[in-house]
Structure formats: structure tokens, C-alpha cells
C-alpha positions in Angstrom: -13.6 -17.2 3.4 -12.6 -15.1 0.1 -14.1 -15.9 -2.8 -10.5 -16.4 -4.6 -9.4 -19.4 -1.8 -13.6 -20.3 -2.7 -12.2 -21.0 -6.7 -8.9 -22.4 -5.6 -10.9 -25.1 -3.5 -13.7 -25.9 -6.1 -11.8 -28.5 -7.8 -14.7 -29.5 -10.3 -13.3 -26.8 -12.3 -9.6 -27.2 -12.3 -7.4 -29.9 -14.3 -4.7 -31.6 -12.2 -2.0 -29.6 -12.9 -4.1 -26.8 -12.1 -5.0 -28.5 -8.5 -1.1 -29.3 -8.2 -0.9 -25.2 -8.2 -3.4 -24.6 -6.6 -3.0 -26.5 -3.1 0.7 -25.5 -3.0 -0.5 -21.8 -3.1 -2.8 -22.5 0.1 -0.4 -24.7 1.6 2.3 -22.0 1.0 0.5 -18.4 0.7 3.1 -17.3 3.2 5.9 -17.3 0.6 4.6 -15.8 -1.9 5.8 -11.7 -1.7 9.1 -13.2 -2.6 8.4 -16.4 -4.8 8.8 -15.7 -8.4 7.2 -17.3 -11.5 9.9 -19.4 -12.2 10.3 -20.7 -8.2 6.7 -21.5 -8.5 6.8 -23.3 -11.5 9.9 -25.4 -10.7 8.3 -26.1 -7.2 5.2 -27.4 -8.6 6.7 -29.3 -11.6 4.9 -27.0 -14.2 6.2 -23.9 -16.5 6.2 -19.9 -16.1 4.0 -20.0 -18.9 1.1 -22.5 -17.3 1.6 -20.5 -14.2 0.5 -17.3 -16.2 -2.5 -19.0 -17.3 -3.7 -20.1 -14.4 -3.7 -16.6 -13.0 -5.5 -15.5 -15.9 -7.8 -18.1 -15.7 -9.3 -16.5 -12.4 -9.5 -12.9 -14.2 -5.9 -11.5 -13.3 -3.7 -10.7 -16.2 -0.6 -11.8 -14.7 0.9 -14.0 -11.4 1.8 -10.4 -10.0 -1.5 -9.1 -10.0 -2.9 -12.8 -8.8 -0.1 -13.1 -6.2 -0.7 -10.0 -4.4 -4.5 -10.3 -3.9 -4.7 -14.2 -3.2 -1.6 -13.2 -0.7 -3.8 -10.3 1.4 -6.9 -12.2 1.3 -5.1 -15.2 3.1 -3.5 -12.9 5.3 -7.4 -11.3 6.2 -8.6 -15.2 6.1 -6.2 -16.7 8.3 -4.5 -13.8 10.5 -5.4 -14.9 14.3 -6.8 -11.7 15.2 -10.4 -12.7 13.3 -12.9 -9.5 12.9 -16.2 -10.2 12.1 -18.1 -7.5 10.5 -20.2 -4.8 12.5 -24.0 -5.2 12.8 -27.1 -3.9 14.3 -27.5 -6.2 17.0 -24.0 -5.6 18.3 -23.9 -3.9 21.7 -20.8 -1.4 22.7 -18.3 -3.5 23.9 -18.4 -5.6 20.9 -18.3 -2.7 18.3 -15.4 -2.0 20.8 -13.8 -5.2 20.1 -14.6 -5.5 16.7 -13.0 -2.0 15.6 -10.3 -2.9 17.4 -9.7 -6.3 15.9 -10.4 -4.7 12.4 -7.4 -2.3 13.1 -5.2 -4.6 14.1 -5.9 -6.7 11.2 -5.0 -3.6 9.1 -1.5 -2.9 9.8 -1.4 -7.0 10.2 -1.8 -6.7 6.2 0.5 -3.8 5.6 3.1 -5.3 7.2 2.9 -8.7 5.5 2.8 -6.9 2.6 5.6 -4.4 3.0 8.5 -6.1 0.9 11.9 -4.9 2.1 13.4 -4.5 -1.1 10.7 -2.3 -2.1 11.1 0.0 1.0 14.7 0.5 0.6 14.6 1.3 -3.0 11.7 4.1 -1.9 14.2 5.3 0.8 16.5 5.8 -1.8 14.2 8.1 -3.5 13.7 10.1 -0.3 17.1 10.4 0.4 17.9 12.2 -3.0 14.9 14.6 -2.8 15.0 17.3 -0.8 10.7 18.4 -1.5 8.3 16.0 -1.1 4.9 17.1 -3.3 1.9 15.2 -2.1 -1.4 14.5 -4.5 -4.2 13.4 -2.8 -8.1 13.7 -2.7 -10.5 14.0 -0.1 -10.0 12.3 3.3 -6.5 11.6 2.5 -5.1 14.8 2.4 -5.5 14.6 6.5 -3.2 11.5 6.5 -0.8 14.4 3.6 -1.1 16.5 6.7 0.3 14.1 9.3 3.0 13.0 6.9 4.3 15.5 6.4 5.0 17.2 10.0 7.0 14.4 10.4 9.4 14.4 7.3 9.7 18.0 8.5 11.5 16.2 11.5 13.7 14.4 8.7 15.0 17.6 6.9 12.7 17.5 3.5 10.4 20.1 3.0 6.6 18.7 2.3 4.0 20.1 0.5 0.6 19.5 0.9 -2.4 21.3 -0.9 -6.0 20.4 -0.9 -7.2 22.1 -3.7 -6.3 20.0 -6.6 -5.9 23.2 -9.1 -2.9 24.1 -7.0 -1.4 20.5 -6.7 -1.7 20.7 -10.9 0.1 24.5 -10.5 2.8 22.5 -8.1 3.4 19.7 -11.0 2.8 22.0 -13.8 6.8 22.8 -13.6 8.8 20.5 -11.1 12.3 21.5 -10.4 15.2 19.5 -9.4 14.9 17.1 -6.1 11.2 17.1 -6.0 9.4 13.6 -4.9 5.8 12.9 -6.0 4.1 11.7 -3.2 0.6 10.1 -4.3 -2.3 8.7 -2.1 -5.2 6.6 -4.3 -6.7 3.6 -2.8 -8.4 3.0 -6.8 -5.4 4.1 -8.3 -7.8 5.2 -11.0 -8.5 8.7 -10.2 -8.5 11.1 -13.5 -6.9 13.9 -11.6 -4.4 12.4 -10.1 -3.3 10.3 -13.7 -3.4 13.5 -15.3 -0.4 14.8 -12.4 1.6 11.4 -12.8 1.6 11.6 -16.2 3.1 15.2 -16.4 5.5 14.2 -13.5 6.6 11.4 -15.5 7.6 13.4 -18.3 9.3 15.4 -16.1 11.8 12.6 -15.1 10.5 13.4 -12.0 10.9 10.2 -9.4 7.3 9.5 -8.1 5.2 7.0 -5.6 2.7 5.7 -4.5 -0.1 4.1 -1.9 -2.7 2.0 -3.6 -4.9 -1.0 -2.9 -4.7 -2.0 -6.6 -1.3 -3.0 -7.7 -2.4 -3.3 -11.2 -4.1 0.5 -11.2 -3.3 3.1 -14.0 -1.5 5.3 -11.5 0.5 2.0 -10.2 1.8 1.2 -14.3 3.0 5.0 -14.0 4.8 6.3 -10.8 8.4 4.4 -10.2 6.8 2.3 -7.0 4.3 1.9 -5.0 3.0 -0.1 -2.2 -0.2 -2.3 -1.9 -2.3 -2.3 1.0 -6.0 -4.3 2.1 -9.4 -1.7 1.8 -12.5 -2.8 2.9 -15.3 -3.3 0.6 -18.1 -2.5 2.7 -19.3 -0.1 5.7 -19.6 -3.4 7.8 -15.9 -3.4 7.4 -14.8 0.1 8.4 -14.2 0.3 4.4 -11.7 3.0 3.4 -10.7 3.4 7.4 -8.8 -0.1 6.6 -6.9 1.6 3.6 -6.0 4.9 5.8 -4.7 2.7 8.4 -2.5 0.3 6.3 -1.0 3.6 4.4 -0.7 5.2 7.6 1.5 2.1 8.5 3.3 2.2 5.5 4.3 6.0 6.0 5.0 6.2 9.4 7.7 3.1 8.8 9.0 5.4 5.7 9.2 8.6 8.1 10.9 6.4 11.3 13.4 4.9 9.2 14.2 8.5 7.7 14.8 10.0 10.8 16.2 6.8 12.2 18.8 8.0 9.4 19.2 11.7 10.2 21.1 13.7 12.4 19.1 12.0 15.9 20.7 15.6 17.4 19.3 17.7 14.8 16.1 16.4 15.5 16.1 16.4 19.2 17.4 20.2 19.0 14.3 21.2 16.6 11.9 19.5 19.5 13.4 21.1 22.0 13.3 24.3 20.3 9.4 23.9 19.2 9.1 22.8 23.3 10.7 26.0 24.3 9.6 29.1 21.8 5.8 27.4 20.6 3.0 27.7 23.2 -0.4 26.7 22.2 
């Protein structure tokens, strides 16, 4: 059981108003990606403003930030699919079944997550760049890699470097129809703030894939999406984050090329089919 559906139970420490919010959130958890302030408040008799403090009252500054963490850990609490975590005495066939059910779990999340308004308002932002710049650390700039050999397919031109001196050289002077493409699961890495930051003043458009909607880097780019990270090895850790962004960009990419040319990109396979051996 989380530990924020723990506090929302414990009603020693709420007042009844408080409990009133509380129950219709677990009752209701399903709702929430599109329930505002104002639609909770009316549906629980109370105010925007006692629905703020209630969020803050369990350490989140606003009902954003509370709405999207108390919605993916009811989503990892009740999805039917339940993982338990990895351990010594498990044999093969139920690490087997466990990774499995972990996986499954993690694009589960993403999609429960993905908000449509959100995705067509990124799409928009692909469809009037031409370069896509990704900035990335580490193990993510494999998942860059597999990104972008598929918006290749949708007629941008990616650009992925793993040294970070030349993905500050590839900020340093953006020109016209360039997309910032970031990767953080923090959203707190120095590096990468640093690159947003000189983007932004740039005016140029930028996103991102995050597991903390409330991150530096989230307050910066022009939007981003929220996906589930394990905190432990037990769980397959950052291996849930790289499979809930992979989810998220490979429904960007299809729905790009779903929205080309479907000859252009069938004469580019066939071309690659015919003229690349390897």
C-alpha cells in the first residue's frame, strides 16, 4: 500500500472536512487527470482554497503536484496486474513473472497518465519543427538513439549526442524550427537546467520526460510528461522510468507518422530493404 493512501486512511489526523476529501479521492482516484480544483471542491462541498491546503498539508505545494502522485500510486496500488518485488529466494520462473508483471505495470502507468490534451499540444510542437535536439544523460541517451531512428521515418531530422559539451555546443545557438527534446527522470540535473534555461531564452519550444512533475526542468521547458520510477533495485528502479518514457515516445513517434506521407515512409523502407545490407 503507498504511504500517501497510508495518510489518507489514518483518520486520527484529519478533521471532517478533511476525511470528506479524502474518501472521495480513493473512492474516485480514477478521475483525477482531468478533475480540476474547482470540480473537486464543488464535488466535495468545500473551496479551491481548503483543497490547496489539504494538499499541502501532506508536503505537496499544490493539488497538481498532489494529484499526479496520489493518481500513479493508486494506479501501481490497484492495477490488476500486482508485481511483488524481486527477492533472493525467488526461483526463475518467478523472476520471469515478476519482471514481466513489473513491465506491464509500467506502461499500465504511462498510459493512465498520458492526458490527451497534453499529447496533442506536444504534437503540435513536432509538427512545426523540422530538428529535434535531444539532452540526455547516461542510460537514456540509448532510448535518444531509438527515438530518433524513428522520427527519421516521420521527416524531422534528430540529433542525439552523448557527450554533454556538444549537446551545450548544439544549444549554445539554436536556429529556427529546432525542438528541445529532454530526458530527466529527477528533473533536477544541473546540466541539463543549465541547456533549458539557454533554450528558453532562445524562444526555443522545448519538452520533456520526467517522473517529477514539480522538477526545476518541468517549471522550465513548455511541457512535459509524468511517468512512475521505481525507488528501489527490488523494483527494477530506473528500468520502470525507461519503459514508461519509452511508452510515451513511441505513441509521440506512431502518431507522427500515423500523420505523414504513409507512402513516403513505405518508399524509405523499401529503399533501406533494397540498397542497406548488414
Amino acid at each position: 500500500m503507498s504511504s500517501l493512501l497510508k495518510k489518507l486512511q489514518n483518520k486520527k489526523f484529519l478533521s471532517h472536512t478533511e476525511v470528506v476529501i479524502a474518501d472521495y479521492l480513493i473512492e474516485n482516484y480514477r478521475d483525477l487527470p482531468n478533475l480540476s480544483t474547482r470540480e473537486l471542491a464543488k464535488r466535495t462541498f468545500t473551496s479551491s482554497a481548503t483543497i490547496v491546503r489539504f494538499c499541502q498539508k501532506f508536503d505537496f505545494e499544490g493539488y497538481s503536484e498532489f494529484k499526479t502522485k496520489f493518481f500513479a500510486e493508486m494506479l501501481k496500488h490497484g492495477n490488476e496486474v500486482q508485481p511483488q518485488l524481486i527477492s533472493e529466494q525467488d526461483n526463475i520462473n518467478e523472476i520471469m513473472d515478476k519482471v514481466r508483471k513489473i513491465k506491464i505495470n509500467a506502461i499500465n502507468d504511462a498510459y493512465n497518465l498520458l492526458n490527451p490534451a497534453l499529447l496533442s499540444r506536444v504534437l503540435k510542437l513536432f509538427q512545426d519543427s523540422l530538428y529535434i535536439d535531444f539532452y540526455t544523460l547516461d542510460e537514456y541517451i540509448y532510448l535518444a538513439n531509438r527515438i530518433s531512428d524513428l522520427l527519421t521515418l516521420a521527416e524531422k531530422f534528430p540529433s542525439v549526442h552523448a557527450s554533454m559539451p556538444l549537446q551545450y555546443l548544439q544549444a549554445y545557438e539554436t536556429p529556427k524550427k529546432h525542438l528541445g527534446f529532454f530526458i530527466c527522470p529527477n528533473g533536477e540535473n544541473r546540466l541539463l537546467v543549465d541547456i533549458a534555461k539557454l533554450l528558453k531564452r532562445q524562444s526555443v519550444p522545448t519538452i520533456l520526460i520526467t517522473s517529477e512533475n514539480n522538477s526545476t526542468l518541468a517549471n522550465i521547458v513548455d511541457e512535459h510528461f509524468t511517468v512512475n520510477i521505481g525507488e528501489t533495485f527490488e523494483e527494477l528502479g530506473n528500468s520502470i522510468f525507461f519503459s514508461g518514457a519509452n511508452y510515451i515516445a513511441n505513441t509521440l513517434v506512431a502518431t507522427l507518422i500515423a500523420q505523414t506521407n504513409y507512402k513516403t515512409v513505405n518508399e524509405k523502407k523499401i529503399w533501406l530493404k533494397k540498397n542497406v545490407r548488414y
